[in-house]
Structure formats: C-alpha cells, structure tokens
N, C-alpha and C positions, 0 to 999 in steps of 0.2 A: 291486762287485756281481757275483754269479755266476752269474744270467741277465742277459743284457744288452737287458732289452724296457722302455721307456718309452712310457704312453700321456698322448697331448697334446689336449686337445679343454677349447681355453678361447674366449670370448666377447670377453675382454681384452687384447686381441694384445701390449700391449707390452713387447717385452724377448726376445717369446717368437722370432723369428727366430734371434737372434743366441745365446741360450742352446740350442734345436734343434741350430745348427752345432757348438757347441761338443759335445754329447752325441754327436754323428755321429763327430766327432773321435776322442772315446772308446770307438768301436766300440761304443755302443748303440741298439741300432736302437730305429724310432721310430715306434707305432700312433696313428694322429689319424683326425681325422672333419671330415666336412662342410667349414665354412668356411674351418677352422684347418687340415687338410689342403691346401686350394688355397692358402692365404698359403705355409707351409711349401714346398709343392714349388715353386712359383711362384718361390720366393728361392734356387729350384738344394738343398732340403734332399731329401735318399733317404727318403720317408716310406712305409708299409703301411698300406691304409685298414683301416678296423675291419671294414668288408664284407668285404674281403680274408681277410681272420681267421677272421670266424666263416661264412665261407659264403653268407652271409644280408643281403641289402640295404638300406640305408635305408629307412624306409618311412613312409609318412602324413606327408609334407611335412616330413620328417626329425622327426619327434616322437617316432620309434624308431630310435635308433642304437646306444647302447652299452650297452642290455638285453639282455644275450645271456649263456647262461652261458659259456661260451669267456671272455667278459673278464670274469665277475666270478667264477669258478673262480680263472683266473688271476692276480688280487687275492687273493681272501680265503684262500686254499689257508694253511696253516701248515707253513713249510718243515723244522720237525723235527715233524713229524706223517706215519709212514709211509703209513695209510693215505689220507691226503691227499694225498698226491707219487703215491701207487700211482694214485691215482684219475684224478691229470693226464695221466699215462702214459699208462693205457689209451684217455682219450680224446684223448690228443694234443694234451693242453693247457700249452702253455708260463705259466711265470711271467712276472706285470708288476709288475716292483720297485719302480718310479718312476712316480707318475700326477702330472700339472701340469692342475689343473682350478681355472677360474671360471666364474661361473652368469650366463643371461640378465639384462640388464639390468632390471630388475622394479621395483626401486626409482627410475631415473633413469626409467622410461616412466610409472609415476603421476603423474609430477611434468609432463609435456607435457601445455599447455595443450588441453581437450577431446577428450583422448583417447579411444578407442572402448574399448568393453570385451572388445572383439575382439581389440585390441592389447593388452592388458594384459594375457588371459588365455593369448594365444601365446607371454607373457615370461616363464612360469612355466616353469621349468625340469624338468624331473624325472629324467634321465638324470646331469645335472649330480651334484646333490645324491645321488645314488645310488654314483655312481663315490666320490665324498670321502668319505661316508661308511661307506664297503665298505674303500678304503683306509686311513680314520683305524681302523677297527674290527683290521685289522689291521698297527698301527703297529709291531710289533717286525718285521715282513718288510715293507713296503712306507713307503716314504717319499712322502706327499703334499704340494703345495706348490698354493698357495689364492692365492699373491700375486707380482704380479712381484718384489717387493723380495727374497721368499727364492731366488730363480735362482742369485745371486751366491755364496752362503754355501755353499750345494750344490754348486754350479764347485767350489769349492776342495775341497770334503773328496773329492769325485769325480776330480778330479785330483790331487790328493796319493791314490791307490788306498788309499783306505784305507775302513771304513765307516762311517755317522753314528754316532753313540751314540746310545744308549738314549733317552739325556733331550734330546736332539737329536730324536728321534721322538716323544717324547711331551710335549715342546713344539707341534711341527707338526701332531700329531694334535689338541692342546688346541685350537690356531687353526682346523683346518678343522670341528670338530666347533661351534667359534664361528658359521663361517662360515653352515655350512646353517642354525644355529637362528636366526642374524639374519636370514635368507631368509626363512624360514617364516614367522615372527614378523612382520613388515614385511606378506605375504600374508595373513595371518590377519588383521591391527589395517585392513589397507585396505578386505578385505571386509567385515568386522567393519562398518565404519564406512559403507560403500556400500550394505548391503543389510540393515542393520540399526537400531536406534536402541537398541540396548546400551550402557550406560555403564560397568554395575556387573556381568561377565561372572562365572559360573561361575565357568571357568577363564582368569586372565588374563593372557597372555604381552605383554610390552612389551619393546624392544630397544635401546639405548644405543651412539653411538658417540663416542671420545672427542674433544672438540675442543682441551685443551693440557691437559697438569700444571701444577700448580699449587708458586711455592716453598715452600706449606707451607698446613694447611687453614685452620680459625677461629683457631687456634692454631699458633706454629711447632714447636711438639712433635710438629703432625698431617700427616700427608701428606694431600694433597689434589689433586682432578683435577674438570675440566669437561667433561661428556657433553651431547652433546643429544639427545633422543628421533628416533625413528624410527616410521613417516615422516616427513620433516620436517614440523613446520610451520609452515602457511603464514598466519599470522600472525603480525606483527611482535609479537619476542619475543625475550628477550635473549641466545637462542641465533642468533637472525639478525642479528644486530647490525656491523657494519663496523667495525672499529677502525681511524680515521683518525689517529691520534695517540697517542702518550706509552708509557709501558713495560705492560708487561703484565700484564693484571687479575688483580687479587688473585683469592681466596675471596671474603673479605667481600666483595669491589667486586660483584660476580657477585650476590649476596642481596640486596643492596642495591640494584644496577639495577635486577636483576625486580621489589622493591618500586616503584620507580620511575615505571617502564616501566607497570605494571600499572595503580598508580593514575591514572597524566593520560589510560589510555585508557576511563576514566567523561565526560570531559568532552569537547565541539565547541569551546569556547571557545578562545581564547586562554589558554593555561595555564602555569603552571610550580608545577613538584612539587619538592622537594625533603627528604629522606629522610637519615636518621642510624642506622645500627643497625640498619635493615629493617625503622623506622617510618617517616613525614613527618613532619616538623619545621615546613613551612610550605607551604603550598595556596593558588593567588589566581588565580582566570581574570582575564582583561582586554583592552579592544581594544587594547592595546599591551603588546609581549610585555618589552618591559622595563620600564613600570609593573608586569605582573605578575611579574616579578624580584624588584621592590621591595616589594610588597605583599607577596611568601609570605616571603624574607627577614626583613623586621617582625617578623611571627610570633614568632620567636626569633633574635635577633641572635648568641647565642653556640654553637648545636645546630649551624648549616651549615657549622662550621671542620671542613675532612675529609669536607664532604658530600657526596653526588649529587644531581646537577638533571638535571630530564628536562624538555621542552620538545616540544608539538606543534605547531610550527611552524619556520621556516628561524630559525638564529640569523643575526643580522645582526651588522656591526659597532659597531652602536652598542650593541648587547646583551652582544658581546665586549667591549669596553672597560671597562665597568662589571664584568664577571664576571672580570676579568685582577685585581682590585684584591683577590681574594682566595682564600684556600686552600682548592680544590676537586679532591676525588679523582675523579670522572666527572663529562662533562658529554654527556646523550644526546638528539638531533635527528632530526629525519627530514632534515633537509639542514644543513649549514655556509653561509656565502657565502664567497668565496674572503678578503674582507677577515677575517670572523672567523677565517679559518682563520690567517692571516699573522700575525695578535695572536694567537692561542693557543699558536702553535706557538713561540712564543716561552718557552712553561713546558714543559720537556721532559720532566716525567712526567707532566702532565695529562693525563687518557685522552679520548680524544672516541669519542663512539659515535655511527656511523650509521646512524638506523635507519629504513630506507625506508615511508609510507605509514603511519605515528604520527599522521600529519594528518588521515588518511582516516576514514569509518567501514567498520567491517566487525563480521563476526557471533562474535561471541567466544562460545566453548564449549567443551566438550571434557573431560579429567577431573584432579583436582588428587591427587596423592599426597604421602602423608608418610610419612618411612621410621620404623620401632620398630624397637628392637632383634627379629631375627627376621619380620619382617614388614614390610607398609604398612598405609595407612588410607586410602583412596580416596573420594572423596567428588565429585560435579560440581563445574565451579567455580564461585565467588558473583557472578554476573554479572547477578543479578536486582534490580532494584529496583521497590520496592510502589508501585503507583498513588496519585499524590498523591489522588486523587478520592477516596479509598478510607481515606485516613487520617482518624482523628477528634480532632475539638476537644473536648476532655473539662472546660475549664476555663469558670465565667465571662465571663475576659474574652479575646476572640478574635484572632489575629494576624490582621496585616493581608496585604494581595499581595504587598507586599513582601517582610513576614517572612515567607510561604511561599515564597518562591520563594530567599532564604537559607537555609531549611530543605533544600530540596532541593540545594542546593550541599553544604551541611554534611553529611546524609546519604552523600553520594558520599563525601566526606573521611572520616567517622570510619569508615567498613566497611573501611578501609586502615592504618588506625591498633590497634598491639597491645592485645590486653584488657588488662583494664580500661580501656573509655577515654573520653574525652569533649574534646568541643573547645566551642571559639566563636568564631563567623565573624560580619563583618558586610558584609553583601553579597554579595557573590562574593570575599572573601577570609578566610584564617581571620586570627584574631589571639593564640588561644591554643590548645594542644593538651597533654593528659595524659596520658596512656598504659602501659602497662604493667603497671599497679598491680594491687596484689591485691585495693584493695578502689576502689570508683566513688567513695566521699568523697576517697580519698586522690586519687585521679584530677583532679577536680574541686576540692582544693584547691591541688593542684599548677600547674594551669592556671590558675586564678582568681591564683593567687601570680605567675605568672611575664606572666599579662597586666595585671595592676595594673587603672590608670583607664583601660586600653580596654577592659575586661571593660562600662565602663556603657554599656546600650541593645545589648549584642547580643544573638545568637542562641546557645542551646547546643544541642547535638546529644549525642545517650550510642548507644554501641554497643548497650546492651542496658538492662531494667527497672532500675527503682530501687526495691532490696531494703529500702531506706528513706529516710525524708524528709530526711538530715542532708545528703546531698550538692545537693540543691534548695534547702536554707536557706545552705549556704555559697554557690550560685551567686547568688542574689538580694543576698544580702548584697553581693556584691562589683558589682552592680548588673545582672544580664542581665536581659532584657523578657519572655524566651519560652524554652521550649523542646520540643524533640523529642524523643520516644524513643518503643520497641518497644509498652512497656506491657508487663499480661500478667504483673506481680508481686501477691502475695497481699495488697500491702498498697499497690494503686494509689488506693484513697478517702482511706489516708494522706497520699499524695503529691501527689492532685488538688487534697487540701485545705491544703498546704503550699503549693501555686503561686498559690489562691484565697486565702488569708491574706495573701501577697505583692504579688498583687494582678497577675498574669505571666498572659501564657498558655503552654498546654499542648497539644500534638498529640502523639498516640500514631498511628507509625508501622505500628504492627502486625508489621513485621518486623527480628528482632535479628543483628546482625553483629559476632559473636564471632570473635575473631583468637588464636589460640593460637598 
C-alpha cells in the first residue's frame, strides 16, 4: 500500500486487536472512532481518532462520527484521477486504503425480548453503511473488510508487500455491498412489519442468510443450499429446528420437514404427521402419541419407508421403540426424552429434529413465496379455516356430530395434501389419502384403491369442487357415508344429486385448498 492510513470503526471487536497490531507492525497507521478506538488504544494499539483528522468532534451522542468529507474524500478519491489526487492536495487530504467496518447490532436488538423502539432505532447504523459503501464504490483503490474471518487473508498478502488483486477486491466489494443491503433489508421488513399490515408491498426486499450447502439439490446433478429468511422467525419452523442427531439434511429432507412441521401445526391434539415427497401419507391425533403413530402409519403401510414424522409432543421411549423398527429419514419433536434419545441414536443417520414449542399454540402468519423462473409469486399463507357454523348441508340426508367433527379433522388434513386431492378419515384419523393427480376421480380412486374395506362408513374430504359426479359415485361405491367439500362447481345439483341417489350426506365447505 502506498499511503499507509487504515480506518477501523467496527461494532464487532473480534479479532480486531490482534489484526490492529499486526497493521501497526506494517507501519500503517490507524484512524478509529468511538468505542473501537478505546478497545484499540486500551490494548497498547498507536491509534488517530477521526476527530483528530477532520477537526471536527463527535457529535449527537456519537450519531456523527465519520460524515465528514476529510474521510470520505480520502476513500472515494481515484488514485489515477489527477484531478482527484490535485483535490486531496489542496485540501490536505490524505488517502484511506483499508477501511475494516461492521454495523450496529440491529438485527440481534429486534430479537430482545420487549424491546423499546428507542433501542431499536439507536441500532440503526448510518455512518457504518456509508464508509462500506463509499469503500466498496471504490474497490480498485480501497480494500474493505465487512468480517473478522477476511483479517487473516489480508495479513498475508499485506505481509508478503505485495497488492490484492483485482478480483480479490471485487470479491470484498461483492460482500460488503451484501452486507449493507442485508442491513437495510432486515430494517425495512421489521418496520414494514411493526408499523404496518402490508403483506403484498410495492416494492419488496427480503434477505437470506445461508444456513449449510447442501451435497446436492432435488437432484445430484443440482447444487443445492439452505437459507433462512431474515429477520428470523420466530415461530417454530424448519429453519429453527436443532439437529439432535444423524448426518446432515438432505434437500429433499428440508421440503419435506416443512411439509411436516406445517401440517401437525393445524392441530392441539395429540398428533403424528407423517409425509413422503412433500405430501402426508398418514394424519391420526390421539390421547396417545403412539396409538397415534399407529393410526397415521395405517393409513399407508408402504408410503412411510424413507418418511418424515413430525410429532407435537415429547417422544418418549415407548414411542422410540416402536419407531427403531423401521426406516425413517427425519423424525421432528418439540422435545426427545433422554431414553428416546439412547434408542435412536443407535441408527446413525436418523435425523432427529428439535423443534422447541411445536406443542404450543401461537399465531401463524406472515407471507409464503414461490420462486418462477425470473420472479416469485407471493401470496399470505393458508392458515385460515372457514367456520364450521357457516358451512352447509346441501344433501337430504344430514351428518351427524360426529361426522362433523371428523369433517373438521379431515379439512385440516387435505389443505396439506398435493392437488388434486382427497382423503378419508374416520374419526380423528385418516385412513386413505390421494393426491397429486390431475384429475379428483383419479384422486379418489387412488385412495378408495389403496383403502379397500376401510373406506366403509368414513368420511371423505376434497381439496376443492367436484367438476363432476364420477369421483362421488366411485367414493360411495367403495362405501363412505358423507362427505366434504368447497362446492362452488357449475354442476353442484349434479353432484348433490349423486350423494342423494346414494343416499350420503353432503357439507359444502365454502372454502377450496389448492396445493400446487
């Protein structure tokens, strides 16, 4: 470097002492402020305050410190730019080659329980994001470092006198230019969200930070990585998840949880979900969580080889014992007990996930995206369900309390389940599911096929209307009592009069839960 001025003013002290020494070493001196000044001189470092520099003092409880043109001359200046070097001259403004900056904690203060918005809004940096971005702007002269991890890489090429390169700097530019727009982004989505009830903005920035690579994506041809949204949140969700156990989640495992995870949080009951493919394969609450093992299991005996089960409540070991007996790629808990943990840990690539407060209720909301080539598609997420009060009996002959209140089980199940889809539960468990189909007959024979003689006396549920009578005439046929659905097809007198000819009843939901 052929001025030798570094300015230091980070939030993040770590590393930053002993990389200081080492620069002092190198005979370049060293502009800081405020806090990061007192740790610096405090540890024996020769430091220049930025007051020093420009003349001019701290001011308004330090919320002006390094807006000064003196250091941001000294940054953006372009070293083969005559009248830029001429300019620094006449004003006696030396170059700052090396700036080492991170920003108020802003993101770790939202997250402190009842915090004041006093606090929040003091976290907001703006000096910070000025300097990174004044340096990333002019990355062929000024080298920026956003993180303690790059200190080390910079030592070397600094003590070997030599300069970065190019792509060395416009690497470090790419990250710091990361940096501030995750900042912002984070500030933007929190107020957004505090002082508004925007779901569907304008303009909408959202910001991602990675949680592992992946060995490969849905496919091993694909590369693949797990990000979780920013700000966190703070509902259990398979980005909060603890991995207790086994080797590390695929892709698929990852689609799959959140399937998982998302449906058992419809029910208070005692539940177990369990998902193939990023559908359910089998749904059963109960006052015991391994009759309801056994119950969603049922369902389909051959769908859970390679499945995920999700469970809101502690597994116990008498829950583990039974689930050791066969081949499961996740199993996800709000708690283990230590015996379940001792029998699972016995299958060394089982994953166990923990996922704190699964048990609880809480208010689910927020916004669901889907990526397009070139785009998303945003949308709330489907977290509403229509008042049974409000639903009608369109048929003759009428369900009973019972079978309403198996209807309301099954609704929860099939908004979870891929379109085309249709299930049949009886009681609080399902016993057959269809799903994916292109068309609701095929759905519904699929289901009626693979539930045989339990299909007689249950309950069906459909994601959405029935376009026609033919998928009603195969479920009755295999013997259901009743069923549910949206309604709201152009040929519901067709289909009322197919449930009436059968002799079944009929409740129209009024609302359709399409899974694409």
């Amino acid at each position: 470097m052929e001025n030798k001025y570094a300015l230091i003013s980070v939030f993040d002290k770590e590393g930053i002492v002993d990389f200081a020494k080492e620069l002092s070493k190198l005979d370049i001196s060293i502009i800081s402020t405020g806090g990061t000044a007192t740790v610096l001189r405090d540890s024996g470092v020769k430091i220049k305050e930025v007051s020093e520099l420009t003349g001019f003092p701290e001011m308004l409880d330090g919320r002006v410190k390094t807006l000064h043109p003196i250091v941001h001359a000294g940054i953006l200046a372009k070293r083969d730019e005559k009248i830029h070097m001429s300019s620094l001259k006449k004003h006696g403004i030396k170059t700052i080659d090396l700036v080492v900056c991170n920003l108020y904690p802003f993101e770790e203060t939202i997250q402190k329980p009842n915090v004041s918005i006093e606090e929040v809004i003091e976290n907001i940096d703006i000096g910070g994001p000025t300097l990174i971005r004044a340096s990333a702007k002019n990355y062929k002269d000024v080298i920026v470092l956003t993180k303690p991890k790059q200190y080390n890489e910079i030592l070397k090429i600094l003590k070997s006198k030599k300069e970065a390169s190019l792509e060395q700097r416009k690497i470090l530019a790419i990250e710091a230019f990361s940096h501030t727009a995750q900042y912002d982004s984070i500030i933007s989505q929190y107020f957004r969200k505090k002082w508004t009830d925007e779901i569907l903005p304008e303009n909408h920035t959202f910001t991602m930070r990675k949680i592992q690579d992946m060995r490969y994506g849905e496919n091993p041809h694909q590369k693949g990585a797990f990000y979780k949204t920013l700000p966190i949140v703070e509902e259990p969700c398979i980005s909060n998840t603890k991995q207790l156990h086994g080797k590390e989640l695929s892709f698929n495992n990852i689609l799959d949880s959140d399937c998982a995870i998302e449906c058992i949080k419809e029910f208070s009951d005692l539940t177990c979900v369990i998902v193939k493919h990023a559908t359910p394969c089998g749904i059963a609450s109960s006052n015991n969580l391994l009759q309801a093992w056994k119950d969603a299991y049922a369902t389909d005996v051959y769908s859970p080889f390679g499945g995920i089960v999700s469970f809101n409540r502690e597994i116990t070991g008498d829950v583990a014992k039974e689930l050791f007996n066969y081949f499961l790629e996740v199993i996800i808990a709000p708690k283990f007990s230590k015996e379940a943990l001792s029998i699972f840990e016995k299958k060394k690539n089982l994953r166990l996930l923990e996922l704190k407060d699964l048990d609880k209720k809480f208010d689910r909301k927020g916004t669901n995206f889907r990526s397009v080539v070139g785009g998303f598609l945003a949308q709330d997420r489907d977290v509403w369900l229509s008042d049974k009060n409000n639903w009608k009996i369109v048929t003759k002959k009428k369900p009973s309390q019972e079978d309403l209140e198996s209807m309301e089980f099954a609704v929860k199940c099939v908004k979870h389940v891929k379109s085309n889809s249709v299930l049949f539960v009886k009681n609080i468990r399902t016993i057959a599911i269809g799903g994916g189909q292109t068309s609701r007959v095929d759905a519904a024979w699929i289901a009626t096929h693979k539930g045989k003689e339990n299909i007689k006396g249950s309950i069906m549920a459909s994601d959405a209307f029935f376009p026609f009578r033919d998928a009603v005439d195969v479920a009755t046929k295999a013997g259901v009592k009743a069923i549910i659905q949206p309604g709201g097809s152009i040929r519901d007198d067709e289909v009322i009069e197919a449930a009436d000819e059968h002799g079944i009843a009929m409740v129209f939901s009024g609302q359709r839960y399409f899974r694409h």
